[in-house]
N, C-alpha and C positions, 0 to 999 in steps of 0.2 A: 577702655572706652573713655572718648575726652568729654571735659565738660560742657554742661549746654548754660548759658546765662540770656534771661528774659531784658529787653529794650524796648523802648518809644521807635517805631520805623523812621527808617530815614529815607527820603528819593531815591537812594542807590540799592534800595533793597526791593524799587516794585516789579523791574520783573523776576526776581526768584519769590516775590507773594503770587503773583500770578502764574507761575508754574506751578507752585503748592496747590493753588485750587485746582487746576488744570488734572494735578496726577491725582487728587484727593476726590474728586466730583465727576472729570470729564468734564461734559459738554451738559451735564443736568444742573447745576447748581443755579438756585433759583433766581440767587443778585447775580444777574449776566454780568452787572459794570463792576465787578471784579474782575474780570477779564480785558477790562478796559485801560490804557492806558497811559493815558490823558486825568480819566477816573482817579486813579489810586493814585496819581501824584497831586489830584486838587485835595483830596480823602488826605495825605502825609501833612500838609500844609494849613489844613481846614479846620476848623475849630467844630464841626459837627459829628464827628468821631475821634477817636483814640484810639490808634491802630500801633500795635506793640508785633514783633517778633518773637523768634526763640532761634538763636546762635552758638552757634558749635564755636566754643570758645579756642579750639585749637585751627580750625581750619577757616572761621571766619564763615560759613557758610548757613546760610539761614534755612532753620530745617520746620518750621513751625508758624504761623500767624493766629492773630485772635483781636479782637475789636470792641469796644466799646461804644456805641450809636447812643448819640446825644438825641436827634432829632425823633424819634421815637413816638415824641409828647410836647408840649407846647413849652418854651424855652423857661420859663418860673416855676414847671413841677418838678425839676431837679430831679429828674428821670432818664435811666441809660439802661437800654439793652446791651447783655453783653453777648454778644456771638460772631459770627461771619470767623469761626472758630476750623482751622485744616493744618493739618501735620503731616507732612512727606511721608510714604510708605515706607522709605528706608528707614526712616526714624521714626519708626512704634514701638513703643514696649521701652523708650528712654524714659518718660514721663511726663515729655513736652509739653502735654496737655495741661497736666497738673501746673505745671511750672508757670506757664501763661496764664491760667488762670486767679492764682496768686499773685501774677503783679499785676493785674490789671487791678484786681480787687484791694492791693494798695495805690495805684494810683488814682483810683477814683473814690475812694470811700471817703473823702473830707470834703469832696464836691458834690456828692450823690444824697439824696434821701432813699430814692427806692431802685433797685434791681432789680430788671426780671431777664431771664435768660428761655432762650423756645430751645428746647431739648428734642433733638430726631428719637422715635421710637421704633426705627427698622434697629437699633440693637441701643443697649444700655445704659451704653461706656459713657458718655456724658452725661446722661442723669445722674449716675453716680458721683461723679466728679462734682455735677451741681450741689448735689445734697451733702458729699464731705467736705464741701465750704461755705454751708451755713445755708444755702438754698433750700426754701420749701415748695414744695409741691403745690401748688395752685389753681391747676386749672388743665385744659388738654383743647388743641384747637382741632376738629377732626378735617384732614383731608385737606390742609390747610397749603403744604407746599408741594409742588410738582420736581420730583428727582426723576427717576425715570418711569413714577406712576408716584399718584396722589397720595403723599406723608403726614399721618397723623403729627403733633408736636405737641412735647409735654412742657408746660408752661412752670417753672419754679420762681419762685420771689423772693425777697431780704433789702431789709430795712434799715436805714444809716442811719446816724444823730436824731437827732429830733423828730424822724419821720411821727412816730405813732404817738406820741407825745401832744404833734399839731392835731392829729385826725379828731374828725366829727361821730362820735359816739352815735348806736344805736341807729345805724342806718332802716331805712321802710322800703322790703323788699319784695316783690310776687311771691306766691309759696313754690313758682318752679325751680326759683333761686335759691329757696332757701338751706337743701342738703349741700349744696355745694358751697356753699357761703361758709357753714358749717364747718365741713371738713378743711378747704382751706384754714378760716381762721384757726383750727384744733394743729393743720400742719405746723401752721404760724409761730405753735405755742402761746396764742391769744385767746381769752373769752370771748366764743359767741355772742354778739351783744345785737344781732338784727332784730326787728321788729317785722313777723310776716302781717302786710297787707294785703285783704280779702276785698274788700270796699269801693277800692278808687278803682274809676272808671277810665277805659282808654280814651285818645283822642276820637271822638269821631270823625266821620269822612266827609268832609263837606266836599263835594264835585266841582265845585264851582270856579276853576281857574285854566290859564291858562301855561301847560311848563314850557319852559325856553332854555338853552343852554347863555350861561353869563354874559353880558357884553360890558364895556366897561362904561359906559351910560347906567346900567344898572348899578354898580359901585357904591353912589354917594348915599343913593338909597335903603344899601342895604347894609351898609357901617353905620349909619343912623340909628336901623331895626338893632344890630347887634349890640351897637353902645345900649339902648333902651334895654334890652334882654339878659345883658350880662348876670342880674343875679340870678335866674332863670336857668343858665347854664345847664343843660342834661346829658347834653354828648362831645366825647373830647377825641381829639385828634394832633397830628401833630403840626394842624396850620391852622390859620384863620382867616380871615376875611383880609384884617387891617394888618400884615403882612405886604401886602399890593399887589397888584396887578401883576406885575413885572415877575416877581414872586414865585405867584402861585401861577402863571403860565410856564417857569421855566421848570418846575418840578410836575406839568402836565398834568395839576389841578384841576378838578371838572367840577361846573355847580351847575343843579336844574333848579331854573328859579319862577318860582310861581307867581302870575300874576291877576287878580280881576280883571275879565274882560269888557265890563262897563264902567272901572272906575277911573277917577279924574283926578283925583286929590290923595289916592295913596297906590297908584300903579303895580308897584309891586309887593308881595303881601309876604314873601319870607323865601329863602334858599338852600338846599342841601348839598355841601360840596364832600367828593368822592374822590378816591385816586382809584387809577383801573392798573392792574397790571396785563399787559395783555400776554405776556408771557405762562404765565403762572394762571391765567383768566382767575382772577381773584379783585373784589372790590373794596377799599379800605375806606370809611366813611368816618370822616376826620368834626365836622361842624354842621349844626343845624340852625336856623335863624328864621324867624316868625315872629310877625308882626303881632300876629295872636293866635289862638290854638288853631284856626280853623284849617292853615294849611299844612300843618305839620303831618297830620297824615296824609295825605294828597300828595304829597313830596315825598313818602315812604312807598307809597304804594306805585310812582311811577319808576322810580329808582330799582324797585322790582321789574318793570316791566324793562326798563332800559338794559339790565343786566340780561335778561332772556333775548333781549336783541342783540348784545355785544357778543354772546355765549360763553358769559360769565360764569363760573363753577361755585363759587364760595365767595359770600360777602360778611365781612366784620365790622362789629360797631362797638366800641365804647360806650357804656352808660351812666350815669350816676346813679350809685346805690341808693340815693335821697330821692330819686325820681322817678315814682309807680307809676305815673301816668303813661311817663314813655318805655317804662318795662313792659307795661301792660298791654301795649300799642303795639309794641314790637312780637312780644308771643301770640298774638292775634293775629300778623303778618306772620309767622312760621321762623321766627327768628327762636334758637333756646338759649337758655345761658350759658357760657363753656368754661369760662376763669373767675373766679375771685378775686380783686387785689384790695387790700386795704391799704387806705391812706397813697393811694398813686397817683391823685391829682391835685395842684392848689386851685382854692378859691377862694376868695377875698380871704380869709387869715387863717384858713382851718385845710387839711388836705380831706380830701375824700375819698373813700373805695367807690370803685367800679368794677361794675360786671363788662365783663366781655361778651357780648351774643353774637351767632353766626347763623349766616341763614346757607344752608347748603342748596343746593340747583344741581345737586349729582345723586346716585345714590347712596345712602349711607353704610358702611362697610367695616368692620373691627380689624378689617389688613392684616397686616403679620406685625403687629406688635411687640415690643419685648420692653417688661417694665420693671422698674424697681419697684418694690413692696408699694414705700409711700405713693405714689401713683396708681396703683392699682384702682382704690376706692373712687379715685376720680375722674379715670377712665371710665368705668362703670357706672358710674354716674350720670356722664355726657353720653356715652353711648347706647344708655339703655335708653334717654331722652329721644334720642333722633331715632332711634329704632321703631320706638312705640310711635312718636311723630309718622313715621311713615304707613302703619296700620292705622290711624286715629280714623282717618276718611272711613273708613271700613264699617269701624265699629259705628262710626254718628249714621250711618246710612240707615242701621237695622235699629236704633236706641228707642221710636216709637212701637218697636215690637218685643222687646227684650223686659220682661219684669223686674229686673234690678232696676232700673231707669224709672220706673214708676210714680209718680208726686215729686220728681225730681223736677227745677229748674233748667233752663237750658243751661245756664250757667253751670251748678250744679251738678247737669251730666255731663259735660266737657269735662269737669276735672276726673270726675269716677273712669271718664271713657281714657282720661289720658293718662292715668294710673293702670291700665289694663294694657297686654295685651294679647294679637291673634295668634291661634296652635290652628293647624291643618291636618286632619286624622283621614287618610286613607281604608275605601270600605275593608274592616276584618281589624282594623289599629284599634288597640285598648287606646283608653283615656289614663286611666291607673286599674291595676288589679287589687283584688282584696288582699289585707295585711298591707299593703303599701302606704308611704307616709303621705298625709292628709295636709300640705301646706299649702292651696291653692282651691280655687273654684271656678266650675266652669260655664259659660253661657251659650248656649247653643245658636249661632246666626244662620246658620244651613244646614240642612243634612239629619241623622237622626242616630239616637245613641240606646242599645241593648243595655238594661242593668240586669245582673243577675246573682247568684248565691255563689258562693265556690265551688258547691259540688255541682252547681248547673242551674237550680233552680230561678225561674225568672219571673224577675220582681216586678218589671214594666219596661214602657218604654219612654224616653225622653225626644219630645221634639223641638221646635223652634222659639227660641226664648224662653225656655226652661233653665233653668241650674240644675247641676248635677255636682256633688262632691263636695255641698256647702253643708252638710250636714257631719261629717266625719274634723270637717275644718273645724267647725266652729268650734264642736267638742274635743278640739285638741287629740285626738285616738286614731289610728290608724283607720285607711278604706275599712269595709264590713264586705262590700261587693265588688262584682267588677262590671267595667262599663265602656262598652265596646259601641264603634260605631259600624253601624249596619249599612252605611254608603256615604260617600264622598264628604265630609264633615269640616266644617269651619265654626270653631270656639274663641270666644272671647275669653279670657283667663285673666284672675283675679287672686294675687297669693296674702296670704295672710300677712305678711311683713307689708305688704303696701297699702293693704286695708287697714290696719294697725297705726300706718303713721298717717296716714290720710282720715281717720279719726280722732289724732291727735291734736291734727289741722283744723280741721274740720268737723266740732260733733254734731252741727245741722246733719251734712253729709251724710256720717256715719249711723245717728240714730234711725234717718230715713232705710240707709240700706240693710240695718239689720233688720229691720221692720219687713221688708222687702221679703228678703231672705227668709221669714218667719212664715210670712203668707205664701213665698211657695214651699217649702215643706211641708206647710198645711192642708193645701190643696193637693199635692201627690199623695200622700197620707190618708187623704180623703176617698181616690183615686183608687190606690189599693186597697182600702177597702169595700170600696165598687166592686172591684175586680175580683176579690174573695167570695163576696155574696154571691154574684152571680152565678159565680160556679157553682 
C-alpha cells in the first residue's frame, strides 16, 4: 500500500475535491458550493478557510479533503471550525481522516484560540477521531443539517494558547442551561464556575413598531445604535453591521429593522440580522442592535413569524453566557439551549462562553443516532429538553387543576411543568405493578386510575389531578400496589432524579411541592378511611 501525505490544496486539485464530495455525500451534502467551481478555487486562494488535502504519495492522486472555516465567528475571536471533512470510498480504512485531521490541527493551532468541529451522528467514526485529538464534547444541535433527512450533529471543542487564560469567570446563566453548562465544562476538564440566575427578568414585548427588511438609508443609523451598544453585546455571529453593505448583501445577509411609527428624531429603534439557508431551510442569527430594550423582543418574536413564512425548519442563535436577560427572552420564545463553549468569543479584553439555542419548527425526533460514550450525557440532555418542550402545552393546559401546582407561582409552575413529562396509558395499561421500583410520580390530567393490593384487593380509585405513586417514591421502597388505568389515561410524570435536582435549584419550589404531596396523601388517606367506615 503507498503512502498518503497531508497538504495545503492547490487550484489543480478542485476538481478531484469536488468529486470527493460528490462520491462521499452525493447530491445531499448540506454546503452545495462545494460542488461549485468558481467556489473552491476563490475557497484555495481565500483567506476565510484552510482547505488541505490527503495525497497518494505514489500516484499523485488526491484521495481525501478537510477544511478549516475562519469565518465561523467575527474575525478578532480567533475562531475556526473544522470540517467540510470527505474521503473517497476507495480510500477508507488508510486513515485519511486521521491524517487530515492532524495537519490541519498543526496548521492552525498558533493562529486559533478555540476549535469546534459539528460531528454527524448517523454513525461514530468522527466523533471518535474528534475526541482522539483532544476534542470535547460540548454540545448536540438537534436536526440541524439536511443529508438525505434531518441530521442531528454533535458539537466537540478545544482550546489553543491563551484561550481560557483570557475567559471571564463565573458566567450568570437560566437554570435550563445550567446541566449542560456543567457537563460540557466537566468534558472540558474545567471547573464549573456558573452562577444559575433565577431573578432577572426577560425583555418585555413592547408592540409598538414598525419591521421593515434593511435598506441602506437605514445604515448610518444603525452603526450609530451598534457603536453605542457595543458593550452590551449579547449575541455573536459571524458578521456585523459595520462590515458594509456591499458585504453583507453578497453573503445574502437579512436584517428586520424595527422602527417607531410616530417618531421624528430617532426613526429607527434597533435590527436583527439573519442568514437563511434555503437549502437546508435553517436560520443563522448572526447580530442584534437596539437602541434600547424595548425592541429587542419585537425583533425576536417577528423573526419567528418570518421563519414560518419562509418554511424555515431550525433556527440558531449564539448568546452570551453573561446575558440572562436575553437567555431568558429566548426560552420564553421556545428557543432551548443545545452547546456550551467556553471562552469562544472576544470582547473588549476577556473571551466569553456562549450558549448555543435553537429553536426547532419540525418535530423533535432522537433519529438513529450513533454516539460516543462522551456524548451521550449530552445528547440526553438536549433531547430530553425539546421533548418535554413539546408536552409543556399539555401540561400548562390542566396546571389549575392539578394539586401539585397548588400555591405555586406561574412562574413557579412553568419550571415544575417543564421538569415533567406526559406517559399515555391505554384502558387495562398498568402505571407500575406492585414490588416495582418507585422512581417517579404520577399526575392524573385525564382519565382514571384502579389502585389495588396484589392479591386483588382494592384500595380506591384515582381521578383528575390526583398523584398516584408519590408515596412509595418519596420513601425510597418499592410500589406496595398496583395501579391500573381503567380508560384512556393521560399522566403527567415526575421522577425523583429531577425533583431532586429541581430542589437543589429551587428550595422555594421544592418545599412548596413536598408540601403538595403531603396534602394529597393526606387527603386519600382520609378517603380510605371513609371508604372502610362505610362499609
Amino acid at each position: 500500500m503507498s503512502d498518503v501525505h497531508a497538504r495545503v490544496a492547490r487550484e489543480d486539485d478542485i476538481d478531484e475535491i469536488r468529486d470527493i464530495f460528490m462520491d462521499a455525500y452525493g447530491e445531499d451534502y448540506p454546503y452545495q458550493y462545494f460542488y461549485d467551481e468558481i467556489w473552491l478555487k476563490r475557497a484555495v486562494f481565500g483567506d476565510h478557510l484552510e482547505m488541505v488535502v490527503a495525497e497518494d504519495t505514489e500516484t499523485g492522486e488526491v484521495l481525501g479533503t478537510g477544511s478549516v472555516v475562519f469565518d465561523v465567528g467575527a474575525h478578532s475571536d480567533l475562531i475556526g471550525e473544522f470540517g467540510r471533512l470527505a474521503v473517497h470510498s476507495k480510500a477508507r480504512g488508510r486513515g485519511i481522516a486521521k491524517l487530515i485531521k492532524k495537519y490541519r490541527i498543526e496548521l492552525i493551532e498558533d493562529r486559533l484560540h478555540v476549535a469546534i468541529v459539528d460531528n454527524r451522528t448517523s454513525h461514530p467514526i468522527s466523533q471518535k477521531i474528534s475526541h482522539e485529538f483532544g476534542f470535547a464534547a460540548v454540545g448536540l444541535m438537534p436536526l440541524k443539517h439536511r443529508f438525505d433527512t434531518r441530521e442531528h450533529i454533535a458539537v466537540f471543542a478545544r482550546h489553543f494558547g491563551p484561550a481560557l487564560n483570557l475567559r471571564r469567570n463565573n458566567p450568570r446563566i437560566v437554570p435550563e442551561a445550567a446541566a449542560l453548562a456543567h457537563q460540557a465544562m466537566i468534558n472540558l476538564q474545567m471547573d464549573p464556575d456558573t452562577i444559575i440566575d433565577e431573578s432577572t427578568p426577560p425583555y418585555h414585548h413592547d408592540r409598538d413598531f414598525i419591521i421593515s427588511e434593511l435598506e441602506s438609508e437605514a445604515m448610518p443609523h444603525l452603526l450609530r445604535i451598534e457603536r453605542g451598544r457595543v458593550k452590551q453585546r449579547e449575541v455573536f455571529g459571524p458578521m456585523r453591521l459595520h462590515y458594509g453593505f456591499f458585504m453583507l448583501s453578497t453573503n445574502e445577509a437579512n436584517y428586520l429593522v424595527a422602527r417607531r411609527p410616530a417618531s421624528t428624531d430617532r426613526p429607527v429603534a434597533g435590527a436583527l440580522g439573519y442568514l437563511y439557508d434555503e437549502y437546508e431551510r435553517n436560520i443563522r442569527v448572526f447580530e442584534l442592535i437596539a437602541a434600547s430594550d424595548a425592541a429587542i423582543r419585537h425583533l425576536l418574536v417577528e423573526l419567528l413569524n418570518t421563519a414560518r413564512d419562509i418554511g424555515a425548519e431550525y433556527i440558531e442563535i449564539e448568546v452570551s453566557a453573561h446575558g440572562t436577560r436575553m437567555q431568558r427572552t429566548l426560552i420564553e420564545l421556545g428557543f432551548l439551549p443545545t452547546a456550551y463553549i467556553p471562552a469562544m468569543v472576544f470582547h473588549e479584553v476577556e473571551r466569553l462562553d456562549v450558549i448555543k439555542m435553537v429553536r426547532l419548527l419540525v418535530e423533535p425526533t432522537r433519529a438513529n443516532a450513533q454516539l460516543i460514550e462522551p456524548m451521550k450525557p449530552l445528547f440526553n440532555l438536549v433531547m430530553d429538553s425539546f421533548e418535554t418542550q413539546a408536552v409543556l402545552p399539555r401540561i400548562e393546559e390542566s396546571m389549575e387543576e392539578l394539586s401539585i401546582f397548588e400555591g405555586l407561582t406561574d412562574e413557579q409552575a412553568r419550571r415544575v411543568a417543564g421538569v415533567m413529562s406526559l406517559a399515555q396509558y391505554e384502558t387495562g395499561e398498568l402505571l407500575f405493578e406492585a414490588d416495582g421500583p418507585a422512581d417517579e410520580f404520577f399526575v392524573l390530567i385525564e382519565g382514571e386510575v384502579h389502585v389495588s393490593l396484589a392479591e386483588g384487593t382494592e384500595v380506591g380509585t384515582i381521578g383528575c389531578g390526583d398523584v398516584v405513586g408519590e408515596n412509595s417514591m418519596l420513601s425510597e421502597t418499592a410500589h406496595t400496589v398496583h395501579a391500573r388505568a381503567t380508560e384512556p389515561t393521560t399522566t403527567a410524570v415526575l421522577s425523583r432524579d429531577k425533583l431532586d435536582e429541581l430542589t437543589r435549584q429551587r428550595p422555594d419550589i421544592g418545599m412548596r411541592i413536598y408540601r403538595n404531596l403531603a396534602v394529597s396523601l393526606g387527603a386519600k388517606l382520609r378517603r380510605m378511611d371513609m371508604d372502610m367506615h362505610s362499609d
